[in-house]
C-alpha positions as CSV (number, residue, x, y, z in Angstrom):
1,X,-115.6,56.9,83.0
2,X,-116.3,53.3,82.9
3,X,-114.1,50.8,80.5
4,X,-117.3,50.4,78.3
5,X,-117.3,54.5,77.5
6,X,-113.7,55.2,77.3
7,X,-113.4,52.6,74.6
8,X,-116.7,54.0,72.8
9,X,-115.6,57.8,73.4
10,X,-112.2,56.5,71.7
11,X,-113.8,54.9,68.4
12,X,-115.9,58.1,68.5
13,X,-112.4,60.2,68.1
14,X,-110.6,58.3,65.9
15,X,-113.8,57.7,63.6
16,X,-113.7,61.3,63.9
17,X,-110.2,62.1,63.1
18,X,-110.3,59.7,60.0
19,X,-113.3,60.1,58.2
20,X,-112.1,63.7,56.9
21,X,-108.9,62.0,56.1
22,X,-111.4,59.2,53.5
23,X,-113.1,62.0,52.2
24,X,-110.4,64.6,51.4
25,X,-108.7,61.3,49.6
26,X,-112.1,60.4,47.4
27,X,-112.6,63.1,46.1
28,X,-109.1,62.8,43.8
29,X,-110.1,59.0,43.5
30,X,-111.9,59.6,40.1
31,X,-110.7,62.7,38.5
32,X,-113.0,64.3,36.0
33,X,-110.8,67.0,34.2
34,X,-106.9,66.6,34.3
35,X,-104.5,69.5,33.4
36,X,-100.9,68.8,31.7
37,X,-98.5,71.6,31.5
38,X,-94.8,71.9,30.3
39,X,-92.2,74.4,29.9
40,X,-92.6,77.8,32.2
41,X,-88.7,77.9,31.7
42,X,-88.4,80.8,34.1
43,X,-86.6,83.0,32.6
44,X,-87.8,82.3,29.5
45,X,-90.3,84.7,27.1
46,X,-91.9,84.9,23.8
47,X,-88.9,86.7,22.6
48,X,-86.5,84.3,23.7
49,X,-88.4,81.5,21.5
50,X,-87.6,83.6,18.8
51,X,-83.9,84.5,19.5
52,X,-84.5,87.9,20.1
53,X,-83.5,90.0,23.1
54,X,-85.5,90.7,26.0
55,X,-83.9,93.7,28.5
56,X,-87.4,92.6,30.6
57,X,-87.0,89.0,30.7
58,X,-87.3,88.2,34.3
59,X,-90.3,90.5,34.4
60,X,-92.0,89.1,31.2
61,X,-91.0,86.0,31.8
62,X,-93.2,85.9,35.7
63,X,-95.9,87.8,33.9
64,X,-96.4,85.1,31.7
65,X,-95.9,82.1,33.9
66,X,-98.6,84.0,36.6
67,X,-101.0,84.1,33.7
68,X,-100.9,80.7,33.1
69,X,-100.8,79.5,36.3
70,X,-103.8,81.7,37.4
71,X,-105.6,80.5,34.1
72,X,-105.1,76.7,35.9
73,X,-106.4,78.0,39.5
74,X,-109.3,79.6,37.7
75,X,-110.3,76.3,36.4
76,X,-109.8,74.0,39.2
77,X,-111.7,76.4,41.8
78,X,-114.7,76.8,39.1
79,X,-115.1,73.0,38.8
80,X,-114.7,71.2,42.0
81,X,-111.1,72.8,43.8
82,X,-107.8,71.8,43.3
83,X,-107.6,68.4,44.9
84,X,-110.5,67.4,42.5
85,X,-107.9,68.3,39.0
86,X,-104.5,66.9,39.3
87,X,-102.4,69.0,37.2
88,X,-99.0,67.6,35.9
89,X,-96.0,69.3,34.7
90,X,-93.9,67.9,32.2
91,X,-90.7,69.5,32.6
92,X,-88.3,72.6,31.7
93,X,-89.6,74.2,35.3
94,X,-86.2,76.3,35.0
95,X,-84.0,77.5,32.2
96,X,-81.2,76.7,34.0
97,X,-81.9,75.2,37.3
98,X,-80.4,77.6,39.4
99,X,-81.3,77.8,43.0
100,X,-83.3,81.2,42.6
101,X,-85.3,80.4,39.4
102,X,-86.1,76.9,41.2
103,X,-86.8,79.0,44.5
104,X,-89.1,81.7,42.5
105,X,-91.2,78.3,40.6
106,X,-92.1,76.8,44.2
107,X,-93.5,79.6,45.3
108,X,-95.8,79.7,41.8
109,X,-96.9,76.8,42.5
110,X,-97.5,76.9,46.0
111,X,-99.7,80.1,45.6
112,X,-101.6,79.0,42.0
113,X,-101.9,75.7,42.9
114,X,-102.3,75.6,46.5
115,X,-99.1,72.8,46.6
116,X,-101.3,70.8,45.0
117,X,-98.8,69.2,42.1
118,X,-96.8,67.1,40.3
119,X,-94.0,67.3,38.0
120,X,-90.9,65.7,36.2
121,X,-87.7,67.4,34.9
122,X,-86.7,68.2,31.7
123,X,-83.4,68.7,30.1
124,X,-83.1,72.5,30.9
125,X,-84.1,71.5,34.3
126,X,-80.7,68.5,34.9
127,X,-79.6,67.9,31.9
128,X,-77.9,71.0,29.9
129,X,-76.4,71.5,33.2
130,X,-74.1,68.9,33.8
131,X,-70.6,69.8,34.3
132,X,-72.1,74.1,33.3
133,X,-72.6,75.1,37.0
134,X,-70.8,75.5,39.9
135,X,-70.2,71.9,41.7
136,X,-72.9,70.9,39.4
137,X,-75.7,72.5,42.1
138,X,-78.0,73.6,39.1
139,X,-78.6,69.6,37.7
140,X,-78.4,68.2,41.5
141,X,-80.5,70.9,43.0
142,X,-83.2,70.0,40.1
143,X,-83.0,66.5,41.1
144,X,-83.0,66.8,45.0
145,X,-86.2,68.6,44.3
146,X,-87.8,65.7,42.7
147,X,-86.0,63.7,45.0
148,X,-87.3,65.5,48.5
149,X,-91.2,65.8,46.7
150,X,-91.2,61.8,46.3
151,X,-88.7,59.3,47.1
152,X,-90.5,57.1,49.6
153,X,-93.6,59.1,49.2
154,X,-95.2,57.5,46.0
155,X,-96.3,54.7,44.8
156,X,-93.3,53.5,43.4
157,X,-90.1,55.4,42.3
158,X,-87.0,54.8,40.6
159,X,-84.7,55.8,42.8
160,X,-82.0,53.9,45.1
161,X,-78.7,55.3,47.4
162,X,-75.7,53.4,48.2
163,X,-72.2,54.6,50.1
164,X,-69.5,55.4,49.0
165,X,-66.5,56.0,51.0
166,X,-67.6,59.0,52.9
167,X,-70.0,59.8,49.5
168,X,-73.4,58.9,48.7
169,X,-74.4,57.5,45.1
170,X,-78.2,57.9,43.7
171,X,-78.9,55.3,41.1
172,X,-82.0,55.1,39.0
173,X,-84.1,56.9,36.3
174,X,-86.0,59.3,38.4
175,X,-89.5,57.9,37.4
176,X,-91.9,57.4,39.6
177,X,-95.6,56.8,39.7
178,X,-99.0,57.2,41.8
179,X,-102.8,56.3,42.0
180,X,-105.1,59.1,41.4
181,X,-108.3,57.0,41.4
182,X,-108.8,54.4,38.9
183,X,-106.0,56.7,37.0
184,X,-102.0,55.1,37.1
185,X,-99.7,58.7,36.7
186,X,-96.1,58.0,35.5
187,X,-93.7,60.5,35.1
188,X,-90.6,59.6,32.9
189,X,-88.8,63.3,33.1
190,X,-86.4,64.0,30.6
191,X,-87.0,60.5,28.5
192,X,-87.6,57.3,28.9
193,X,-83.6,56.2,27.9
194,X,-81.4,59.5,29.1
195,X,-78.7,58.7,31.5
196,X,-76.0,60.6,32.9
197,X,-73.7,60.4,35.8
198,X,-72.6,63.7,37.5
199,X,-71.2,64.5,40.7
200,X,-71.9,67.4,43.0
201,X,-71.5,69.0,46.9
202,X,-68.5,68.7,48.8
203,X,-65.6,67.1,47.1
204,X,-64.3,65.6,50.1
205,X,-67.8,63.9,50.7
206,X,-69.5,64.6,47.3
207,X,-72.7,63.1,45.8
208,X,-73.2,61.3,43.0
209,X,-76.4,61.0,40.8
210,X,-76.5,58.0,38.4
211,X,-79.2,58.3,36.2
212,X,-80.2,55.4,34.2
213,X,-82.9,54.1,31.4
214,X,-86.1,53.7,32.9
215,X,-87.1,50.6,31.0
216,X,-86.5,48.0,33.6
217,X,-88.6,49.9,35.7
218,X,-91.3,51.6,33.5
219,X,-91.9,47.4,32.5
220,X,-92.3,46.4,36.2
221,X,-94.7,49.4,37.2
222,X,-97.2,49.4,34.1
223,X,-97.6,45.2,34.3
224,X,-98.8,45.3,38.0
225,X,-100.9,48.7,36.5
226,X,-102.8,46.8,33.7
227,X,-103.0,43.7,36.7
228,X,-104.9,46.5,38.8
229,X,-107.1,47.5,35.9
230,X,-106.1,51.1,35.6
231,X,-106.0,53.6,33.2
232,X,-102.4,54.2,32.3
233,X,-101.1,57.8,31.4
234,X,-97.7,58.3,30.9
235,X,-95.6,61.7,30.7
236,X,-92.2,63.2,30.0
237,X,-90.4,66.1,29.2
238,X,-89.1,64.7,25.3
239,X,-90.9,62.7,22.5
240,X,-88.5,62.7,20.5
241,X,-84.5,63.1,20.0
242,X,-84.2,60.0,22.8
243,X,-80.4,59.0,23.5
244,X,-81.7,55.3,23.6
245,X,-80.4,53.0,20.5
246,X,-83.2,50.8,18.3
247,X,-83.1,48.4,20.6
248,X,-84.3,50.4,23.8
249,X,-86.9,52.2,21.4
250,X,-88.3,49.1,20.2
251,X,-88.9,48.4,23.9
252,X,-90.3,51.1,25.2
253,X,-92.7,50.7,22.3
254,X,-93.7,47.1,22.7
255,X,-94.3,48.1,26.5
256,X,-96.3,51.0,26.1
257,X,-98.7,48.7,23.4
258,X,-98.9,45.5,25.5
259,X,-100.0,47.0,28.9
260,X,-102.3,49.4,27.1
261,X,-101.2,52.8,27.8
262,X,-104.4,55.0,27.0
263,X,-102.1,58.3,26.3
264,X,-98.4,60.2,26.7
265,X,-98.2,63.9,27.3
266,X,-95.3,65.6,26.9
267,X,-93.6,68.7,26.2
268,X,-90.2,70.2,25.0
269,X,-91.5,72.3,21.8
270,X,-93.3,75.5,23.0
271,X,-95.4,76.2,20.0
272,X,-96.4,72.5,19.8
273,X,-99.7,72.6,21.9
274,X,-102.0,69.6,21.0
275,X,-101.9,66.0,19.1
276,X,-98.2,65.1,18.4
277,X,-97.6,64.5,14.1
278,X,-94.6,63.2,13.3
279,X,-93.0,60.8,10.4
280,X,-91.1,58.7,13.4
281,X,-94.1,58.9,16.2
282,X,-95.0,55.6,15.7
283,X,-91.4,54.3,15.7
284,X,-91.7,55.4,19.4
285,X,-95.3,54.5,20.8
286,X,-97.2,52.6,18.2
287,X,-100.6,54.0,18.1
288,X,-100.9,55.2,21.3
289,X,-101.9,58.9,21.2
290,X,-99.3,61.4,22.1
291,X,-100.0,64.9,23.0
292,X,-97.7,68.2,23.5
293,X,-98.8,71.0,26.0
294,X,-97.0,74.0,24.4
295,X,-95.4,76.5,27.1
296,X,-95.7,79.5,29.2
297,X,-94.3,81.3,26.7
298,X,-97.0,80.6,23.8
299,X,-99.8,80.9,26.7
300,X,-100.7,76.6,26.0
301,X,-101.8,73.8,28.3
302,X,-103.9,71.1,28.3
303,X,-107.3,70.2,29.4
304,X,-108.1,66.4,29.9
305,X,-111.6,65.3,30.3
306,X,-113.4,62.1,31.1
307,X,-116.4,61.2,29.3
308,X,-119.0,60.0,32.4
309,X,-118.5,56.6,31.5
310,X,-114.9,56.9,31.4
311,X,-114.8,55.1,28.2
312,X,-113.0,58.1,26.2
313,X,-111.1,61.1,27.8
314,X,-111.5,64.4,25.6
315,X,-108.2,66.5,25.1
316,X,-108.8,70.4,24.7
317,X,-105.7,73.1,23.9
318,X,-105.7,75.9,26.1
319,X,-104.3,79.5,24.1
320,X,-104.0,82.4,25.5
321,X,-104.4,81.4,29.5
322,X,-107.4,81.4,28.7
323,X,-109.5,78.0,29.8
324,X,-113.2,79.1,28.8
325,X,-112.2,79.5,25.1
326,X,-110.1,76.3,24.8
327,X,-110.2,73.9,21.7
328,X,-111.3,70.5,21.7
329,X,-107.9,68.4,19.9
330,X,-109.2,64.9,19.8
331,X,-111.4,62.3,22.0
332,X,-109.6,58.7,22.3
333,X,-110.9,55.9,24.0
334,X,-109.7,54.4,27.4
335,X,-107.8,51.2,27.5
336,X,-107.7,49.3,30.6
């Protein structure tokens, strides 16, 4: 094979190899319909919301999640697969964090959503379980999962390790955010101002989490955002009941309002499913619309659609795992 060839035959492959590469990546690069989801809770059921006593928890409570979860598949594979509908999940993924309900989630969401996910935690996911397990393995295990799913493989992240003696320390809020497109995803978890410091593993060599406000960084990641002319969305687990003081509310607010964050989604409150009312929602995010996604529990999610000149994104409630019947909420414009 002459010089001339080999290097033709060698474009040839690597155009080859890389092309599928481009093409798998464009079609997420403008996402019609978004899904936002919150709260499976495994093991978590109807009854449970309503303090009563299930013997058939476990049972009911997979029965449930499966519905909704195969509601979501349903919808992605009848309009354009999964990598064309980014789905987000905002948080309580586990009642309790232990290693089996955690295990038993993954393998939901491997097999209804084809691995193809995000998520953040929420506080029955790290933090109502700080100092209440063993070694503190149901909070750490809940953050190594983020942790292992992101750190170094997204756009930006809030995360950072430093020794210790023979120990390692984690500092930072857990936030992190990614391009989908012309659309900037952040995920907050819990809320935008809870910290905690817990440690877990091996005393001799343990590991420390430091969780921390995610301010600094939330400030940092939505300027270069609006810079880049995208369209902001932010999520977490809580919109409400923050640990932060005035001060750090006041902030988060002024932030949200001067890079122009279109929407928030959240989660938290199972029967909430749909525009956020509350007396104090403006003391939080100013007029920027905020919208629960219910639970696997109450059979809720969310539907988010783009108008096709991406000028105003329509929100619909899902009931009853069932996508064909949902409700539209409310259209709001686009900010960028």
């Amino acid at each position: 094979m002459t010089l001339y060839k080999e290097r033709v035959w060698l474009v040839c492959l690597a155009l080859a190899l890389v092309i599928p590469v481009v093409y798998g990546a464009s079609a997420a690069e403008t996402p019609r319909h978004m899904v936002f989801v919150s709260d499976s809770q495994y093991p978590w059921t109807d009854l449970t919301d309503d303090n009563l006593p299930d013997p058939n928890k476990e049972a009911r409570s997979k029965e449930l999640i499966e519905l909704q979860y195969s509601d979501i598949s349903s919808f992605r594979k009848l309009n354009g697969g999964a990598s064309r509908i980014p789905v987000m999940i905002n948080g309580d993924i586990t009642a309790f964090g232990h290693g089996g309900e955690r295990s038993y989630m993954k393998s939901v969401f491997e097999n209804k959503l084809e691995g193809l996910y995000d998520f953040g935690l929420g506080n029955h996911d790290y933090a109502n379980n700080v100092d209440d397990c063993f070694l503190n393995s149901c909070a750490a295990g809940s953050v190594n999962d983020l942790k292992d799913r992101y750190w170094g493989k997204v756009e930006s992240m809030d995360l950072a390790a430093r020794s210790s003696g023979v120990g390692t320390i984690f500092y930072g809020s857990l936030a992190y955010s990614k391009n989908i497109g012309d659309v900037h995803m952040v995920q907050l978890n819990n809320e935008p101002t809870y910290t905690v410091s817990f440690t877990s593993g091996n005393p001799l060599a343990p590991t420390t989490f430091e969780i921390t406000p995610a301010l600094d960084w939330l400030e940092r990641d939505l300027k270069r955002a609006r810079e880049e002319g995208k369209i902001i969305i932010l999520n977490m687990h809580k919109v409400y009941q923050w640990d932060g003081n005035d001060e750090q509310i006041s902030r988060f607010k002024h932030i949200v309002e001067k890079y122009k964050v279109t929407v928030v989604f959240g989660g938290h409150d199972h029967w909430g499913a749909g525009t956020y009312f509350d007396w104090g929602k403006s003391q939080y995010f100013g007029d920027v619309p905020v919208f629960l996604s219910g639970s696997a529990s109450q059979q809720t999610y969310l539907i988010a659609s783009f108008t096709a000149d991406r000028q105003s994104l329509a929100v619909s409630v899902v009931r009853n795992s069932n996508w064909p019947s949902r409700k539209l909420d409310q259209v709001i414009p686009v900010l960028k």
